[in-house]
PAZAPA-4460 file (N, C-alpha, C; in steps of 0.05 Angstrom, whole numbers, plus 32768, in hexadecimal, padded with zeros to 4 digits):
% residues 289
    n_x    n_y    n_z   ca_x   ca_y   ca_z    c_x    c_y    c_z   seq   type   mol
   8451   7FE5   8235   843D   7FF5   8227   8434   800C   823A     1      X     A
   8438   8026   8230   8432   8039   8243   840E   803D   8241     2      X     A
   83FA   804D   825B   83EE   8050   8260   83DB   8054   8245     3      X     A
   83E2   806D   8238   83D6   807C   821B   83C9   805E   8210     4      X     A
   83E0   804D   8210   83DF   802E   81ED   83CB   801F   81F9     5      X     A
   83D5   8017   8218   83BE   8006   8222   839D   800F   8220     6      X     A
   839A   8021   822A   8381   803A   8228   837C   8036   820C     7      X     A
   838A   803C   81F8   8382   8041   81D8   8379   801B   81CF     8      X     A
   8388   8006   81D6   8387   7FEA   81D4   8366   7FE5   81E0     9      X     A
   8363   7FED   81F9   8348   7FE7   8208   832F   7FF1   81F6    10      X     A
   833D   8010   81E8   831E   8011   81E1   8317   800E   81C1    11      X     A
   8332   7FFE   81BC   832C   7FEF   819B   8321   7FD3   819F    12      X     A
   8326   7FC5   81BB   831D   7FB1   81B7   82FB   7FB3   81C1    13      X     A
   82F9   7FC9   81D9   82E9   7FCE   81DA   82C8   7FD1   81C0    14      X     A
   82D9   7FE0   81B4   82CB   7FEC   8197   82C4   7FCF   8189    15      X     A
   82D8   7FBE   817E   82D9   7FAC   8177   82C1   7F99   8177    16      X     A
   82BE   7F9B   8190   82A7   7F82   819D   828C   7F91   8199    17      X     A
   8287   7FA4   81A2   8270   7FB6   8192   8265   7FB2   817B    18      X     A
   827C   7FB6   8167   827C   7FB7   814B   8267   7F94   8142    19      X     A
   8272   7F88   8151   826F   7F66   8153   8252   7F6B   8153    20      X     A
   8246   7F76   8165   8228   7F6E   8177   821D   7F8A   8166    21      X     A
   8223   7F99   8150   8213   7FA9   8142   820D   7FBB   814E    22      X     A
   8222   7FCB   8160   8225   7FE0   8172   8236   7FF4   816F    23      X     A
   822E   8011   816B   8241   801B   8160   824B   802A   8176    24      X     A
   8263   8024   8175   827D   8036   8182   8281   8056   8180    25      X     A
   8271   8061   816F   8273   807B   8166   8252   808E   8163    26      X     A
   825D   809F   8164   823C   80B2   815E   8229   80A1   8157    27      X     A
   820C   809C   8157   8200   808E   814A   81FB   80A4   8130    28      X     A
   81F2   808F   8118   81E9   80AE   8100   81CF   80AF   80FB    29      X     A
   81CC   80C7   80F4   81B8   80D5   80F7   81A8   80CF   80D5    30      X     A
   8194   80D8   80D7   8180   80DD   80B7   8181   80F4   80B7    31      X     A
   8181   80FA   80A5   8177   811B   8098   8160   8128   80A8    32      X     A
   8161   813F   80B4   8158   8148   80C3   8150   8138   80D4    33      X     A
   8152   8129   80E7   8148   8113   80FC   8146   8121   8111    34      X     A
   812C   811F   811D   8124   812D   813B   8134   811C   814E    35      X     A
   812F   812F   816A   814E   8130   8175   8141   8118   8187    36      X     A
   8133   8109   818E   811C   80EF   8198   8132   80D9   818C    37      X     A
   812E   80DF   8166   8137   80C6   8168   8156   80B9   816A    38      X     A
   815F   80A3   816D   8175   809B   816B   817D   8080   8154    39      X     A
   8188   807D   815B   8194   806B   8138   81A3   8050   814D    40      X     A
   81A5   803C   8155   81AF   8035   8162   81CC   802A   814F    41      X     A
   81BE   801C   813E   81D6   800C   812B   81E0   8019   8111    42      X     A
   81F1   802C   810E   81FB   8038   80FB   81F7   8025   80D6    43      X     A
   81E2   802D   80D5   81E0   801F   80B9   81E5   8034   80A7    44      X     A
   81FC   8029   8096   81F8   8039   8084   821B   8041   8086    45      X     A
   822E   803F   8097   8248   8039   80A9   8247   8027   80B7    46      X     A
   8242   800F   80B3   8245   7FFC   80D1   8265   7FEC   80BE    47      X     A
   8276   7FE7   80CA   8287   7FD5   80C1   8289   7FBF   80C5    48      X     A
   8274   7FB0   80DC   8272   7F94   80D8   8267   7F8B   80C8    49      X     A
   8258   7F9D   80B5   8245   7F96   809F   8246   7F9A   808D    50      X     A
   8255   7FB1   8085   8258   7FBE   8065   8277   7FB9   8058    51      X     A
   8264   7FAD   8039   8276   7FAC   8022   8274   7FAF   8013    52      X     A
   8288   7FB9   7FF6   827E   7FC5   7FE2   8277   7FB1   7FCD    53      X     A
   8268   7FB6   7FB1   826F   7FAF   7F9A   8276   7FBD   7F89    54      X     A
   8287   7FB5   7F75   8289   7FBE   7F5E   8279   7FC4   7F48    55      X     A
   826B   7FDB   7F43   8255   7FE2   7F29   825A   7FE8   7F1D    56      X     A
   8264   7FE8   7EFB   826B   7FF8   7EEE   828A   800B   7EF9    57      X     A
   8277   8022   7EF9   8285   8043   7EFB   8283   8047   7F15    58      X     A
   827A   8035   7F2F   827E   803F   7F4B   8281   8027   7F58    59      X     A
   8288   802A   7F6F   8288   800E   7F85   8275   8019   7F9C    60      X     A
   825F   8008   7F96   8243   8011   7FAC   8241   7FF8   7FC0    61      X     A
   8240   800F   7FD7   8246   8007   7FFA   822B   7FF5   7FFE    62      X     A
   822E   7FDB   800E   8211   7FDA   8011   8218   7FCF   8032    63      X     A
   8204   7FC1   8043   8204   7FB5   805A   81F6   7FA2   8052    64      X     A
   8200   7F89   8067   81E9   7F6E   806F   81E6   7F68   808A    65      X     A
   81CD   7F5E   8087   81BE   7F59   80A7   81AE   7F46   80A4    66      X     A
   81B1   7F35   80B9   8199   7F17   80C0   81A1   7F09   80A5    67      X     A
   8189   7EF8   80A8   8185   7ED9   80A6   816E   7EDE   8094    68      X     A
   816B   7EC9   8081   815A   7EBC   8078   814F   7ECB   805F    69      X     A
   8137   7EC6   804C   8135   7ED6   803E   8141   7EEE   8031    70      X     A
   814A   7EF4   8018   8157   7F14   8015   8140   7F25   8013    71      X     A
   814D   7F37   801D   8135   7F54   8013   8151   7F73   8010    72      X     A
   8146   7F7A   7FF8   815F   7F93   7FF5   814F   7FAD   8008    73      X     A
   8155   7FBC   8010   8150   7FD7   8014   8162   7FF0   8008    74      X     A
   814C   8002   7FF6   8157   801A   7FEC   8149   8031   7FFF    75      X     A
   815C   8047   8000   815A   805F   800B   814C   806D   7FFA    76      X     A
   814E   808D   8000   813A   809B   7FF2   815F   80AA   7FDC    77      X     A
   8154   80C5   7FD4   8163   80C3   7FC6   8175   80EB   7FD0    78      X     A
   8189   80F4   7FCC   8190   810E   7FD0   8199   810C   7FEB    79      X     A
   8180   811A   8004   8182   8117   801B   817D   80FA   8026    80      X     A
   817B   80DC   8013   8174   80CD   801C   8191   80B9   802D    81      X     A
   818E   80AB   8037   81AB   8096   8047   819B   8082   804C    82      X     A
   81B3   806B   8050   81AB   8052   805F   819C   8051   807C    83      X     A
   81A6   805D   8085   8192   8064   80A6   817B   8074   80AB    84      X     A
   8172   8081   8090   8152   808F   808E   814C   8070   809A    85      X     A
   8150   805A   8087   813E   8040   8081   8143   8026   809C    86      X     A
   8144   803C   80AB   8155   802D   80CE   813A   801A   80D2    87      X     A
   811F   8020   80D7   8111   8019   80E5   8100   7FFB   80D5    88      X     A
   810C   7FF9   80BF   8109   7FE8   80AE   811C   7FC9   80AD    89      X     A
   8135   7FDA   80A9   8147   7FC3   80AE   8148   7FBC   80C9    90      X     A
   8146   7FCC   80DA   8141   7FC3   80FC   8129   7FA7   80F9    91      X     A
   8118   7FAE   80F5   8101   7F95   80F1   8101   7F81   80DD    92      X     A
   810C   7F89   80C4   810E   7F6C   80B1   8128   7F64   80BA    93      X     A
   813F   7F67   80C7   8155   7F54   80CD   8158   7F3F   80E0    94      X     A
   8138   7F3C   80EB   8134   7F23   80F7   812B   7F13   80EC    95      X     A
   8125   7F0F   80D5   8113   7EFC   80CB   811E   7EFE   80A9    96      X     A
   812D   7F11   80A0   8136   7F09   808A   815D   7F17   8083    97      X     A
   8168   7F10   806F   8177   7F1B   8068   8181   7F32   805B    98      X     A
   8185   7F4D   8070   8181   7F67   8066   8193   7F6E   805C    99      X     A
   818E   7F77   8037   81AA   7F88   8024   81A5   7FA2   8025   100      X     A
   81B3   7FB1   8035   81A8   7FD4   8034   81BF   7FE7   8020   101      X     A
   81B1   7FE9   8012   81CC   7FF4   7FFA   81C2   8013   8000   102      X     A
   81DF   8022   7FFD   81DF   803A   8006   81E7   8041   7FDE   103      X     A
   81D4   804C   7FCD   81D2   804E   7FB0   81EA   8065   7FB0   104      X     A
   81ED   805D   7F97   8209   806D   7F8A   8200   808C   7F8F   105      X     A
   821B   8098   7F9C   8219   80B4   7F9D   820E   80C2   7FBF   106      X     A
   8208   80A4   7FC9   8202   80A8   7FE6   8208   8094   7FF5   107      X     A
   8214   80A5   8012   8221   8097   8021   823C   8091   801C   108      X     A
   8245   8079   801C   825E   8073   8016   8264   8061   7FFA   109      X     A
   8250   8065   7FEB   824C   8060   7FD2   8260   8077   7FBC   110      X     A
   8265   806A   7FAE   8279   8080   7F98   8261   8089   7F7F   111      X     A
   8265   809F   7F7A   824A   80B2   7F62   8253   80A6   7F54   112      X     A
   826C   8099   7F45   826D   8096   7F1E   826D   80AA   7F0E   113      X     A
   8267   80A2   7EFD   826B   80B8   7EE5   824D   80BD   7EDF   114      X     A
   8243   80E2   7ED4   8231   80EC   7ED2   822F   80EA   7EB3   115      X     A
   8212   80DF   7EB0   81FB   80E3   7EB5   81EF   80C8   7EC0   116      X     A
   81DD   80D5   7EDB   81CE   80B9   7EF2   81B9   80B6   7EE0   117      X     A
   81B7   8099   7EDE   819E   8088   7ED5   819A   806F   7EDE   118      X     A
   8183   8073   7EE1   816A   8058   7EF1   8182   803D   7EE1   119      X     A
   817E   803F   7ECF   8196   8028   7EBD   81A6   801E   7ED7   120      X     A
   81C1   803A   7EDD   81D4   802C   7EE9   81C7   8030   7EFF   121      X     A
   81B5   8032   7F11   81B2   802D   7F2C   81A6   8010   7F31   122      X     A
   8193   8001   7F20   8191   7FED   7F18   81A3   7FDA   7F15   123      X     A
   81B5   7FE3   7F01   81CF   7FD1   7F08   81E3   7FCE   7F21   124      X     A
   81E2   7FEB   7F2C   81EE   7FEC   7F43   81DE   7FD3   7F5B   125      X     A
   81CC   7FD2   7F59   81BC   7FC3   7F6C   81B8   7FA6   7F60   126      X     A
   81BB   7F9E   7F4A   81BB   7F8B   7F47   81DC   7F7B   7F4C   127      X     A
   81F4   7F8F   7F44   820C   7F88   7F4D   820A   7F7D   7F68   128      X     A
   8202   7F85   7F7F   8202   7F7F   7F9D   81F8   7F66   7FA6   129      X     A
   81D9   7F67   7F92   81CD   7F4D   7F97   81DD   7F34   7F8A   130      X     A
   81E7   7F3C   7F73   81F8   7F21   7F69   8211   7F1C   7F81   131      X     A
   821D   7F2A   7F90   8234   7F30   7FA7   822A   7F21   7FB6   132      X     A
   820E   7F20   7FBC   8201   7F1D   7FD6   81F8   7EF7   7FDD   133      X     A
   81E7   7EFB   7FC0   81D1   7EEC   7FC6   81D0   7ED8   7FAA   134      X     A
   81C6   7EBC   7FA1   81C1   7EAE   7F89   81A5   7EBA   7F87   135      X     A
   8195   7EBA   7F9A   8179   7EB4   7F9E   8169   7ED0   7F98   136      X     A
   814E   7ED2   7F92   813D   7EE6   7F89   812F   7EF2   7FAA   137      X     A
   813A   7F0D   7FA1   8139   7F23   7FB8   811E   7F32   7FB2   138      X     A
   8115   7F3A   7FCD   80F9   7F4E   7FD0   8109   7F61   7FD1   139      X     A
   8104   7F80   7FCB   8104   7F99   7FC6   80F6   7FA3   7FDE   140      X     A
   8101   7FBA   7FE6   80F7   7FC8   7FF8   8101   7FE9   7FF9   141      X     A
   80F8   7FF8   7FE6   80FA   8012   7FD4   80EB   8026   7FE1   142      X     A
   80F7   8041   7FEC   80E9   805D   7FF3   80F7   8075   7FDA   143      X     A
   80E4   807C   7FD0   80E7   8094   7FB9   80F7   808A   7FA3   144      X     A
   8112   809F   7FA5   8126   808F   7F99   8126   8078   7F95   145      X     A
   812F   8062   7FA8   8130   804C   7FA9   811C   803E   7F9E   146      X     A
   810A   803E   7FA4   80ED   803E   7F8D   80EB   8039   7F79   147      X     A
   80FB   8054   7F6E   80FC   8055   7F4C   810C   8046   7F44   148      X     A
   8120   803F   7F59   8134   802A   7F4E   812C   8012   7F52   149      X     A
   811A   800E   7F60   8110   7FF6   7F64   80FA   7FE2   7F52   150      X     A
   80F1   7FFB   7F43   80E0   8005   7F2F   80EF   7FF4   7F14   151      X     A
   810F   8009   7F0E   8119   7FFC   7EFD   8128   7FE1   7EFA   152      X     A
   8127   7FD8   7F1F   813D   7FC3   7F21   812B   7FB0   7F13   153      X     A
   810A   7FAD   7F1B   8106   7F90   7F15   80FE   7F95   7F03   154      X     A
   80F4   7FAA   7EED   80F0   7FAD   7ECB   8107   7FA0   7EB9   155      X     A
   8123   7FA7   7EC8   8140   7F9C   7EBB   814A   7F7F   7EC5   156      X     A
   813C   7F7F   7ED8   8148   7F5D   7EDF   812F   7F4E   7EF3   157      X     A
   8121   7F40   7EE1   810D   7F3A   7EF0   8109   7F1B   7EFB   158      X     A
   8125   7F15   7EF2   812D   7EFD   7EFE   813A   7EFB   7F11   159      X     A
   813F   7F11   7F1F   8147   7F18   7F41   813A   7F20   7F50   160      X     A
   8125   7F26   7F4F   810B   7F39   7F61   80F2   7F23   7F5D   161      X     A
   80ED   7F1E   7F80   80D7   7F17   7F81   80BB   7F26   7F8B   162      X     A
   80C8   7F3A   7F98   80AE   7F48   7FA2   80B9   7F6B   7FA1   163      X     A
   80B3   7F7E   7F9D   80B9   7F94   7FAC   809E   7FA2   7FBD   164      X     A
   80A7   7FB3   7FCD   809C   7FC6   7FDA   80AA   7FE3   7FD6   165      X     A
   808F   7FF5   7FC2   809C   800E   7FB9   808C   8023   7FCA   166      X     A
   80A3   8038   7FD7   808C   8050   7FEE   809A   8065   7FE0   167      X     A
   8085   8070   7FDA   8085   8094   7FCF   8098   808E   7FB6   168      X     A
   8086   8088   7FA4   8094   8081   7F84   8073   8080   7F72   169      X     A
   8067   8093   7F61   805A   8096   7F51   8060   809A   7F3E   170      X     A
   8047   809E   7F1A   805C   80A5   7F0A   805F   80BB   7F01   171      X     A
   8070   80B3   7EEF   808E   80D4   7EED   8090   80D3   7ECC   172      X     A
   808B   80F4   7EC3   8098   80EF   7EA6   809D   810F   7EA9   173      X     A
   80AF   8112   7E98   80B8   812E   7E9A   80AB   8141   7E90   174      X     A
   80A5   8158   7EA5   8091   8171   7EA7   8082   816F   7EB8   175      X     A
   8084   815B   7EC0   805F   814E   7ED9   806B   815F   7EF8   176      X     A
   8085   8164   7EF4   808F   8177   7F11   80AD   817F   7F0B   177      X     A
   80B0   8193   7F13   80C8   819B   7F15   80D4   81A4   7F24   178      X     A
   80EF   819E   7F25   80FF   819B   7F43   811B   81AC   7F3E   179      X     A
   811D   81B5   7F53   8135   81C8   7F52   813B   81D0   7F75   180      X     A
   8153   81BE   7F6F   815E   81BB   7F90   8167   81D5   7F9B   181      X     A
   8166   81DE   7FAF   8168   81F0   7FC2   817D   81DE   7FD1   182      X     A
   819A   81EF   7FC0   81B3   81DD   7FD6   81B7   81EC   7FF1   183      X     A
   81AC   8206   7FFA   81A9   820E   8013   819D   81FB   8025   184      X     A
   8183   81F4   801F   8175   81DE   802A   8184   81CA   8032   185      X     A
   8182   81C3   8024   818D   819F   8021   81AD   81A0   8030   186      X     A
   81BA   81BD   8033   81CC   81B3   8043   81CD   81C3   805F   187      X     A
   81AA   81D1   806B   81A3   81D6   8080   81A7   81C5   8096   188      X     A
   81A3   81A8   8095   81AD   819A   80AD   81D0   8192   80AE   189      X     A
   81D9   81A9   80BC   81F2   81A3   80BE   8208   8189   80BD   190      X     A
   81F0   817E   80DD   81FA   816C   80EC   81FA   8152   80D3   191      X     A
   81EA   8152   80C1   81EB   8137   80B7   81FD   813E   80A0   192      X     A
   8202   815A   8094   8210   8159   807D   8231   8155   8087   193      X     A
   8232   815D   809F   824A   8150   80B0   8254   8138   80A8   194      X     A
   823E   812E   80B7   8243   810B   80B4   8247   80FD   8098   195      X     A
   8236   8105   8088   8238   80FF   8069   824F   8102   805E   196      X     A
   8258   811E   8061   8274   8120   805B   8290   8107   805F   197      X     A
   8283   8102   806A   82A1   80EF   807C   829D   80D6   807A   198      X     A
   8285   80D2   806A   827A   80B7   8065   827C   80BB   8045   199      X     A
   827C   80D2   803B   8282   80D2   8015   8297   80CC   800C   200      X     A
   829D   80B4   7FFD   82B9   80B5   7FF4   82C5   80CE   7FDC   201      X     A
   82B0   80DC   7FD9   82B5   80F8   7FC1   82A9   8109   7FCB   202      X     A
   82A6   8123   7FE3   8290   8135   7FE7   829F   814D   7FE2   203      X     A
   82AE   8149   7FD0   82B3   8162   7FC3   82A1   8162   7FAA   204      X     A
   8299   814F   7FA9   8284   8142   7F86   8266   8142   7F91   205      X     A
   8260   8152   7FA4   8249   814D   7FB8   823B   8165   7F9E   206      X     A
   823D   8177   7FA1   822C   8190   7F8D   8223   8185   7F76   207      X     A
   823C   8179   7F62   8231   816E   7F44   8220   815E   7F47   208      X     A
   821F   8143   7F5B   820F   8137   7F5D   81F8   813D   7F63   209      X     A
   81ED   8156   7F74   81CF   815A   7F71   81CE   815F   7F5A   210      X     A
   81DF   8172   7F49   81CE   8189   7F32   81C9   8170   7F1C   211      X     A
   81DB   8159   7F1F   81D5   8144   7F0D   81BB   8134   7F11   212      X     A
   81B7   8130   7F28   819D   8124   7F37   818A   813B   7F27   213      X     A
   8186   8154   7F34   8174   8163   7F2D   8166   8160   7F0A   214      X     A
   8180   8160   7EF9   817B   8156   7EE0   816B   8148   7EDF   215      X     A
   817E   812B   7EED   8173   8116   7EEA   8158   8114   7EEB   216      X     A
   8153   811E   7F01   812D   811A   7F0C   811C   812D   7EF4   217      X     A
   812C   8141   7EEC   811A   814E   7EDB   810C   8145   7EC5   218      X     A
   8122   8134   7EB4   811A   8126   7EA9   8114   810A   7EA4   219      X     A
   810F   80F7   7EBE   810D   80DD   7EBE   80F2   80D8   7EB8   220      X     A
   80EE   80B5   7EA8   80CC   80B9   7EAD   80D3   809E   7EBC   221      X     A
   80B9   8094   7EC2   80B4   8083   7ED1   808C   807C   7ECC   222      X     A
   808B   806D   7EB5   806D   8067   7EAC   806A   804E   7EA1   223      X     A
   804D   8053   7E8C   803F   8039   7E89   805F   8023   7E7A   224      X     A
   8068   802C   7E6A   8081   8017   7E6C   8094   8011   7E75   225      X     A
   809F   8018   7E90   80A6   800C   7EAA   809B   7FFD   7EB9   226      X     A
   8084   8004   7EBB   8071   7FFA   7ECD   8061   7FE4   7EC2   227      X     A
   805E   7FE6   7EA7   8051   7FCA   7E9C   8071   7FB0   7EA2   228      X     A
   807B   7FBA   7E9C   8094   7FA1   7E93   809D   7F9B   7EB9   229      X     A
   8088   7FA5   7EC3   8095   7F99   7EE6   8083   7F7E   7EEA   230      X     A
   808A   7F6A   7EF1   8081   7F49   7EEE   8085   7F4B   7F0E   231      X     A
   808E   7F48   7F26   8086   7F43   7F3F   806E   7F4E   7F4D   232      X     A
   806A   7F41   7F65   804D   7F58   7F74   8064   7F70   7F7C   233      X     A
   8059   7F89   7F7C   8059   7F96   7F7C   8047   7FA3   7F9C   234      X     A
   804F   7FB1   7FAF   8042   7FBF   7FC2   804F   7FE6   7FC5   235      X     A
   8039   7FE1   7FAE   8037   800A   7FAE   8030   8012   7FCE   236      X     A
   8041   8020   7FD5   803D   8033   7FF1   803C   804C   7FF2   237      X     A
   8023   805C   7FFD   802F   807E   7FF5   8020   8086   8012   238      X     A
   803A   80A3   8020   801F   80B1   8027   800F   80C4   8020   239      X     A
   7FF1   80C4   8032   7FDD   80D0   801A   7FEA   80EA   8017   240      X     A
   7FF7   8101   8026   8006   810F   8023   801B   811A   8014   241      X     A
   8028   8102   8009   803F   8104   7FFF   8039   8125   7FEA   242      X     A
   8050   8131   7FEA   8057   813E   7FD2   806F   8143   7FC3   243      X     A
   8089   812C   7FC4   808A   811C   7FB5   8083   810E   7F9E   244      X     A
   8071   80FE   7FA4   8067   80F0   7F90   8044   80F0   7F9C   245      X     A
   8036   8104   7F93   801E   810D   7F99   8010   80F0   7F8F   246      X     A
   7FF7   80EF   7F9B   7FE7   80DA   7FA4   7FDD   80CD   7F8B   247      X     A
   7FD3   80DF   7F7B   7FCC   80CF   7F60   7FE3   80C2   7F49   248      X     A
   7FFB   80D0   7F4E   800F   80C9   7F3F   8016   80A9   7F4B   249      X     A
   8013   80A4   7F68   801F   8087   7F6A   7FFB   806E   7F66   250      X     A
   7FE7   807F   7F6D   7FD0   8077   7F5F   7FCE   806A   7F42   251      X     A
   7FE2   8084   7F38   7FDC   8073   7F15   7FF9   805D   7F10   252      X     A
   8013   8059   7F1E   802B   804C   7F1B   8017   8030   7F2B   253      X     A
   8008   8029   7F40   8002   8013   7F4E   7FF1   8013   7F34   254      X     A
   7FDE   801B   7F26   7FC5   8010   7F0E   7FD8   8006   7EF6   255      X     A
   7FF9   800C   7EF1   8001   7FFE   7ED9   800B   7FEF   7EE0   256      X     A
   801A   7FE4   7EF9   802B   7FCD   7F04   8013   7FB5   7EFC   257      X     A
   8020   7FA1   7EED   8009   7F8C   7EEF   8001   7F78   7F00   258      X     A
   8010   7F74   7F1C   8003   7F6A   7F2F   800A   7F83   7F48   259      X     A
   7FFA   7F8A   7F51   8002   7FA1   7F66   7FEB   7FA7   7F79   260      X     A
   7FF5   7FAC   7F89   7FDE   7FB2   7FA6   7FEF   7FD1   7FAC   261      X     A
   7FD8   7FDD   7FBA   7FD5   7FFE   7FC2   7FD7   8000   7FD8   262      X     A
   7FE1   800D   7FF0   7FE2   800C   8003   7FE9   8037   8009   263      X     A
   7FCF   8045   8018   7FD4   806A   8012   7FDB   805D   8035   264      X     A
   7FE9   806D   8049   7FE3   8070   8062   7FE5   808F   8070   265      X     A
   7FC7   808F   8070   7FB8   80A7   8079   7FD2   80C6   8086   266      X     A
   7FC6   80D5   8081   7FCF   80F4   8094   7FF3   80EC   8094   267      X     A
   7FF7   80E5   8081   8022   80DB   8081   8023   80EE   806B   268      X     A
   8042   80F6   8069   804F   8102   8048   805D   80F3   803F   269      X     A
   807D   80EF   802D   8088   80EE   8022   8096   80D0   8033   270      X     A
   809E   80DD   8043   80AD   80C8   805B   8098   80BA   806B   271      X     A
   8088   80AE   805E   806C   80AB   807C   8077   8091   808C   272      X     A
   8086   807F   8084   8095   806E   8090   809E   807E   80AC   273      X     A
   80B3   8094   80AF   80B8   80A3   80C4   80A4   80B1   80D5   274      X     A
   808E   80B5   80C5   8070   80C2   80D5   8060   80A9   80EA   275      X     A
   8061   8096   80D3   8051   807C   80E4   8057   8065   80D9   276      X     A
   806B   8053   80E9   807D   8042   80DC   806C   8029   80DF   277      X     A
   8055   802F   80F9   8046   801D   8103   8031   800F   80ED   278      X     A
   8024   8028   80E3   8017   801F   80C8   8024   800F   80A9   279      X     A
   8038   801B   80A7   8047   8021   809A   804D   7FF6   8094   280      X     A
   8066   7FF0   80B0   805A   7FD4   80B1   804B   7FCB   80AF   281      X     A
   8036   7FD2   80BD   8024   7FBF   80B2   8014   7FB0   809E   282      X     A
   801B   7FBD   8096   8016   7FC1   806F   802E   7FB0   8060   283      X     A
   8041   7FB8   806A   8063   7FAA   805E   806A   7F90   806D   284      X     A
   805F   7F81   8081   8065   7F6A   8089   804B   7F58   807E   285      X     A
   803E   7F58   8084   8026   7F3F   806F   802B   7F3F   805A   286      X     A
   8039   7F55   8047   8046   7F51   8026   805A   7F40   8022   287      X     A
   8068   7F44   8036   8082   7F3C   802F   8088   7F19   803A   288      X     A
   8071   7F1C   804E   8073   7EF8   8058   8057   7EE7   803A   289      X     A
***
């Protein structure tokens, strides 16, 4: 074996053993706009000791698992959202429970399906994973997007959800805001649309999918009959900030959930998890034990 094979052999097995101990061998990845401080240690969202797909319908959505004990799902946010926004989360519940981080159809290494997106099939999509995963009734752990799907997972199957935790998700009926993506924006951070790319199994289908999203949000509702037909506790999270889902809108979604607790955390926006994760826990671990 000449020099080159041996050298190329060393640093697959090398890689290999990494991969083992939840170490990634490659770039770590980044969040959407992520200051240059932070780092990502464990590629969620790409790790291959961890991720597998299911079959949904019209896509095969990527998810990861981590730890022991208890399930708890984690959803991302939604557009610019990924599996590794929600790093600092699964970092701390994968000691103490069993973490499903589904990267939702249309992101990450998730396949879009066929247009038109609805809460319906993202619901299903997430419930596909958990039947993959788990027999047992899973806590929810939802930012925006995820939220809303979290919103509709346990309205549609409420014989799988025992608890969720929803951050920056109020309610929504169409006209209450209107949205119209700025694809300059959204593909201002280079560095991550890089990475995304190469992690999309379709990003030539990257454009339709916002303008479909955009639809989508324009017209979705999310009110008193969603929110009545949700049967678990419920832990509404917002920050007071948010504009997103401005302060009274998740005010009035926590007053129709029928068992639900409020939780605003002060001087945060949209992402206040990433502003102050400190608070943020503290609020999300006494719920969830």
């Amino acid at each position: 074996m000449n020099k080159f094979l041996r050298f190329k052999v060393m640093l697959m097995a090398i890689s290999g053993v990494l991969w083992n101990y939840g170490i990634s061998a490659q770039p770590p990845l980044r969040r959407a706009f992520q200051p240059e401080g932070v780092v990502n240690k464990i590629p969620y969202g790409n790790n291959p000791s961890a991720g597998k797909y299911a079959q949904a319908g019209d896509a095969n959505i990527y998810y990861e698992v981590y730890g022991k004990g208890s399930p708890i799902v984690i959803l991302h946010g939604g557009i610019l959202g990924s599996t590794i926004e929600m790093a600092p989360f699964i970092d701390s519940l994968r000691k103490d429970h069993q973490v499903i981080a589904i990267s939702t159809r249309g992101h990450g290494k998730s396949e879009m399906g066929q247009f038109p997106i609805t809460y319906d099939k993202k619901a299903d999509d997430i419930a596909a994973v958990i039947n993959a995963v788990t027999s047992q009734k899973v806590m929810v752990l939802g930012f925006s997007d995820g939220a809303y799907s979290a919103y509709k997972l346990a309205a549609k199957y409420p014989e799988k959800i025992s608890k969720m935790i929803a951050i920056g998700a109020g309610e929504q009926i169409p006209g209450l805001r209107s949205i119209n993506f700025d694809h300059q924006m959204l593909l201002s951070d280079k560095a991550y649309w890089k990475q995304q790319n190469e992690l999309m199994p379709e990003p030539e289908r990257l454009e339709d999918f916002w303008n479909a999203m955009q639809e989508f949000y324009n017209g979705m509702t999310a009110s008193k009959e969603l929110f009545n037909a949700i049967q678990c506790p419920v832990l509404v999270l917002s920050g007071e900030l948010d504009r997103n889902a401005p302060l009274m809108t998740v005010i009035s979604a926590y007053q129709m959930i029928p068992n639900a607790q409020l939780s605003i955390i002060p001087n945060t926006g949209h992402v206040c998890f990433h502003e102050n994760f400190e608070a943020v826990w503290a609020v999300v671990k006494p719920f969830i034990r």
